[in-house]
C-alpha positions in Angstrom: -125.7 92.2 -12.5 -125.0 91.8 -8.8 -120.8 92.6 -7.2 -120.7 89.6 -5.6 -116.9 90.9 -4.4 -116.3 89.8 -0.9 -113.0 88.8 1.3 -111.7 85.9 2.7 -112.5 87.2 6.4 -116.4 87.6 5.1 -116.7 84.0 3.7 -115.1 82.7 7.5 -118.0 84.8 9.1 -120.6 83.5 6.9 -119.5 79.7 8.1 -119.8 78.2 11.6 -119.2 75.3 13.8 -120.1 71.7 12.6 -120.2 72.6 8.5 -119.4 70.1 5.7 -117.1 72.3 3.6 -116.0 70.9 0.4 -112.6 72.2 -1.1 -111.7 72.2 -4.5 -108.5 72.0 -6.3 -106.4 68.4 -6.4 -103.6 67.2 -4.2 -101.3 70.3 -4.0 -102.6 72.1 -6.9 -104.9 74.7 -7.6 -106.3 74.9 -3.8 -108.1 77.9 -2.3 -104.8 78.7 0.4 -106.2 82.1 1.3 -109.2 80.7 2.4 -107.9 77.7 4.0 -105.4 80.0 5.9 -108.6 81.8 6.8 -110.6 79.1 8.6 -107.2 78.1 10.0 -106.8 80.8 11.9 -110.6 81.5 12.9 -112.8 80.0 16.1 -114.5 77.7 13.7 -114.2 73.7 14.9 -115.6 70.7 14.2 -115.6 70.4 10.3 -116.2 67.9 7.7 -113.9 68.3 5.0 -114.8 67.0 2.2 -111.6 67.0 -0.7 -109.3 65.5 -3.1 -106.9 66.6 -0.4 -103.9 68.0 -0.2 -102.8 71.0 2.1 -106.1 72.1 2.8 -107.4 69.1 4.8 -103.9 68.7 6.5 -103.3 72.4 7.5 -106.9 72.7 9.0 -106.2 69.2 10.9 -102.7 71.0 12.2 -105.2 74.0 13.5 -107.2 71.5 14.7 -110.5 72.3 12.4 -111.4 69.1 11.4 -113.8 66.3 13.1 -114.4 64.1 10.1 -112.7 63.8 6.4 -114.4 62.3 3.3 -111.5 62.4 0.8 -110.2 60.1 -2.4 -107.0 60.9 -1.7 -104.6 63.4 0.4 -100.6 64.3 -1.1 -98.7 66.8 -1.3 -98.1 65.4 -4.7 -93.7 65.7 -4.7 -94.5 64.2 -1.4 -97.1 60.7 -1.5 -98.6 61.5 1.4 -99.9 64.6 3.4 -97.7 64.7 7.0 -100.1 66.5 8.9 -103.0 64.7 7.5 -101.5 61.5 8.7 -100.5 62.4 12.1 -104.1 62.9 12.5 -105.2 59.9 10.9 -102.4 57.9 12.9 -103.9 59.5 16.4 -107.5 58.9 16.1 -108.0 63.0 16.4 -110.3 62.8 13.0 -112.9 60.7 11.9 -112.1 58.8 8.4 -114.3 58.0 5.2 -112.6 57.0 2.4 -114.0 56.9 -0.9 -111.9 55.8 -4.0 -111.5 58.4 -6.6 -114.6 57.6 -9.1 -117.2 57.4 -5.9 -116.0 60.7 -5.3 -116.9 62.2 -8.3 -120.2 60.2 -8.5 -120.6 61.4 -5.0 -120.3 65.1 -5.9 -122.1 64.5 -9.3 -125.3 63.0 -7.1 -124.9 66.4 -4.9 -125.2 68.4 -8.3 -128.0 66.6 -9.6 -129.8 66.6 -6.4 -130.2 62.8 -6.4 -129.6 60.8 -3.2 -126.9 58.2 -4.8 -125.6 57.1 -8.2 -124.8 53.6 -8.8 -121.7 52.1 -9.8 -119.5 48.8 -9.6 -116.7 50.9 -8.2 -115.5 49.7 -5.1 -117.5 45.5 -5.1 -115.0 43.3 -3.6 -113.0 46.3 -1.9 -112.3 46.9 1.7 -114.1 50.4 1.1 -117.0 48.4 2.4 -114.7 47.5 5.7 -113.6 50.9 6.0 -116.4 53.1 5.3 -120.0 51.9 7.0 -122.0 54.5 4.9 -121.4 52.1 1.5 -124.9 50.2 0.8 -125.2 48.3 -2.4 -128.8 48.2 -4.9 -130.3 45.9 -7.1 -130.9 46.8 -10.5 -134.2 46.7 -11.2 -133.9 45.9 -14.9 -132.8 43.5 -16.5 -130.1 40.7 -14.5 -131.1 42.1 -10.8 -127.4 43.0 -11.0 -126.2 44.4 -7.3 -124.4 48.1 -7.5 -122.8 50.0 -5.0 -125.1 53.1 -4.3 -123.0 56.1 -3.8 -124.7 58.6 -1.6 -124.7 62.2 -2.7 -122.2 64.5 -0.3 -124.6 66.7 1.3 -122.3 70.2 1.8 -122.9 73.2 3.8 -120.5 75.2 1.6 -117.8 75.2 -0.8 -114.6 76.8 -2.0 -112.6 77.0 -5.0 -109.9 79.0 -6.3 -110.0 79.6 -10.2 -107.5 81.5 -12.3 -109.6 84.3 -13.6 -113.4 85.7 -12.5 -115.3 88.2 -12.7 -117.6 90.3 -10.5 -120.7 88.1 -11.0 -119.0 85.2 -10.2 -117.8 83.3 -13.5 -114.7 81.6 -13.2 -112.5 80.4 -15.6 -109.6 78.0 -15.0 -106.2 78.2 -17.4 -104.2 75.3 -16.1 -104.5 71.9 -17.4 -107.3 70.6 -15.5 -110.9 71.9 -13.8 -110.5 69.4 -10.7 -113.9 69.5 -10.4 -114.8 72.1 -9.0 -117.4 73.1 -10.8 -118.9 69.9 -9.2 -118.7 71.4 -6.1 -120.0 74.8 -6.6 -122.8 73.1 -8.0 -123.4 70.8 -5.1 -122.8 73.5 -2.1 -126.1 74.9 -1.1 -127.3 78.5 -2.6 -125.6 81.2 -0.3 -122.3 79.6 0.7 -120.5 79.1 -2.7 -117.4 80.8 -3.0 -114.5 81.6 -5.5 -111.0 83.0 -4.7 -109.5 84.2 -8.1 -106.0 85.2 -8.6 -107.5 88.3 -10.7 -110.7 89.7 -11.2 -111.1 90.9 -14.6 -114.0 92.1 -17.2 -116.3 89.4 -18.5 -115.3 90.7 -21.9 -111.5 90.3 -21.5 -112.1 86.3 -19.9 -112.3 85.6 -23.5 -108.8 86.9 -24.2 -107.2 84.8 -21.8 -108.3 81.4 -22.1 -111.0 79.6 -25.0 -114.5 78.7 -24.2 -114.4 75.7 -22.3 -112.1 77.3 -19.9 -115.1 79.5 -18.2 -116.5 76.6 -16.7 -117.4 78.3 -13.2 -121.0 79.9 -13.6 -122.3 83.1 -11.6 -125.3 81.0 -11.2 -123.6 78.8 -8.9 -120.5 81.8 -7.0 -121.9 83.2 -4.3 -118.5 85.7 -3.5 -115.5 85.8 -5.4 -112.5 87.1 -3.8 -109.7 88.5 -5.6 -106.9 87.1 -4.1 -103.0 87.2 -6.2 -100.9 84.2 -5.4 -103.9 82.8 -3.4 -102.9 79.1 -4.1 -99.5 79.8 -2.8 -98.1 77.3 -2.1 -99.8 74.6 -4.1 -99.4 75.4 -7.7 -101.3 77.4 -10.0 -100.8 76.8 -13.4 -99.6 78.8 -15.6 -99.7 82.0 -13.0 -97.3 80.1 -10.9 -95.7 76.5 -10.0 -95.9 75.0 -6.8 -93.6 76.5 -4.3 -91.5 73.7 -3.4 -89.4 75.2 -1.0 -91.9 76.5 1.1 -94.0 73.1 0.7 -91.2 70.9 2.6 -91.1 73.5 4.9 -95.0 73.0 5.7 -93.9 69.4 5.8 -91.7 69.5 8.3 -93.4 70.9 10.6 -95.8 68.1 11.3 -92.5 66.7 12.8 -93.0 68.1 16.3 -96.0 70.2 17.7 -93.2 73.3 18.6 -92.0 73.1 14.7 -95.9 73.1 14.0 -96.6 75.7 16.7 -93.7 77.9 14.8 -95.1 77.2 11.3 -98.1 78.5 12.6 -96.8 81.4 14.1 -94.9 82.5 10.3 -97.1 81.8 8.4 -100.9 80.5 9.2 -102.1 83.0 11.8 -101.0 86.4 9.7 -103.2 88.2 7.7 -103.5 87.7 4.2 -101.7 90.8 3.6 -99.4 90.3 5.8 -99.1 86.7 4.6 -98.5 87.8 1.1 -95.9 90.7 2.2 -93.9 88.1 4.3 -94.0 85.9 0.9 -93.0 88.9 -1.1 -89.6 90.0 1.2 -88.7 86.2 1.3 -88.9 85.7 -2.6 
């Protein structure tokens, strides 16, 4: 079976101006840091991020990454909404499609299927109609005609997801209390730019020791890379190989405040390397 081992500065390489990148995890949990911190502090502009946000989407708005943002929702979770995210939103620099939570799952299940749209009654009588001009409704055409919303399918250029555990071929296996749905979006991502940050590699064999069966949800079939990467989630949580780092999350807050607080943050903490990143982290702690 094929290494599919790779880095964080490879899966940067491999992307490029314009993408629609979808980003797993869920508010502040479980997201692929190392990865974000990547693009973050790489050339590449012009994104669609596409996320149940959380630090992700507002750190690569800060870097000035993003162009558009399909999202359900973006928090920091202890705090309601993401700071940098809204600056953003508040100053026009991003384009804005909202979806409401279920669309976005049907959205990403349509994208895994390879269907153009699911239908739903999510969202009739909403303002999602106001705010987001790529809604169209269908008619049933069984029985009562009855008009659903038609979620499109998110077409994506790439994803990435951070899991728990992997192994070299690419399974993944989450051990916290929820997938997020990111199996979803491996599934959907095009062949090629699929990739999984871990915080440890280990032997398919031993997966089975760590967590039960429906834990190794991530399939090789749909990994392109996995990166090993140890306390890549920092600072968003990732349970039970770590909590959310509190501390260090208001910190990230506050430096939406003021472009010089940002410019410092950014300085700290988002342009290092990762090992540098992680070293820092370590002397701190």
């Amino acid at each position: 079976m094929a290494d599919k081992r790779t880095t964080e500065d490879d899966v940067v390489a491999s992307l490029s101006d314009g993408m629609t990148i979808a980003i797993g995890g869920w508010g502040s949990r479980r997201k692929p840091m190392s990865m974000v911190r990547a693009i973050a502090r790489s050339d590449l502009k012009s994104l669609t991020i596409v996320t149940y946000g959380g630090p992700d989407i507002g750190m690569l708005c800060a870097a000035g990454k993003v162009k558009r943002a399909v999202y359900a929702f973006v928090s920091l979770d202890t705090i309601a909404l993401e700071p940098h995210f809204r600056a953003a939103r508040q100053s026009g620099a991003i384009e804005d499609e909202p979806l409401d939570e279920g669309m976005f799952l049907l959205a990403l299940q349509a994208a895994a299927w390879r269907v153009p749209f699911l239908p739903t009654r999510v969202g009739l009588g909403s303002d999602l109609f106001r705010d987001n001009p790529r809604l169209k409704t269908v008619v049933s055409p069984y029985a009562g005609s009855e008009e659903l919303v038609a979620v499109p399918a998110l077409a994506l250029d790439a994803a990435l997801i951070h899991q728990n555990r992997g192994d070299e071929r690419g399974n993944g296996q989450f051990l916290g209390p929820d997938i997020y749905f990111d199996d979803l979006m491996a599934q959907a991502a095009p062949t090629g730019r699929r990739f999984m940050s871990v915080e440890r590699i280990v032997d398919t064999k031993d997966m089975a020791k760590e967590g039960s069966h429906h834990t190794r949800r991530i399939s090789r079939m749909s990994i392109d890379g996995v990166i090993e990467a140890p306390n890549g989630a920092h600072f968003t949580s990732c349970d039970p190989d770590y909590g959310r780092d509190e501390a260090f999350q208001k910190e990230y807050a506050a430096a939406a405040k003021t472009s010089e607080a940002w410019a410092e943050f950014k300085a700290n903490w988002v342009d290092l390397s990762e090992a540098d990143y992680q070293s820092r982290l370590r002397a701190r702690s």
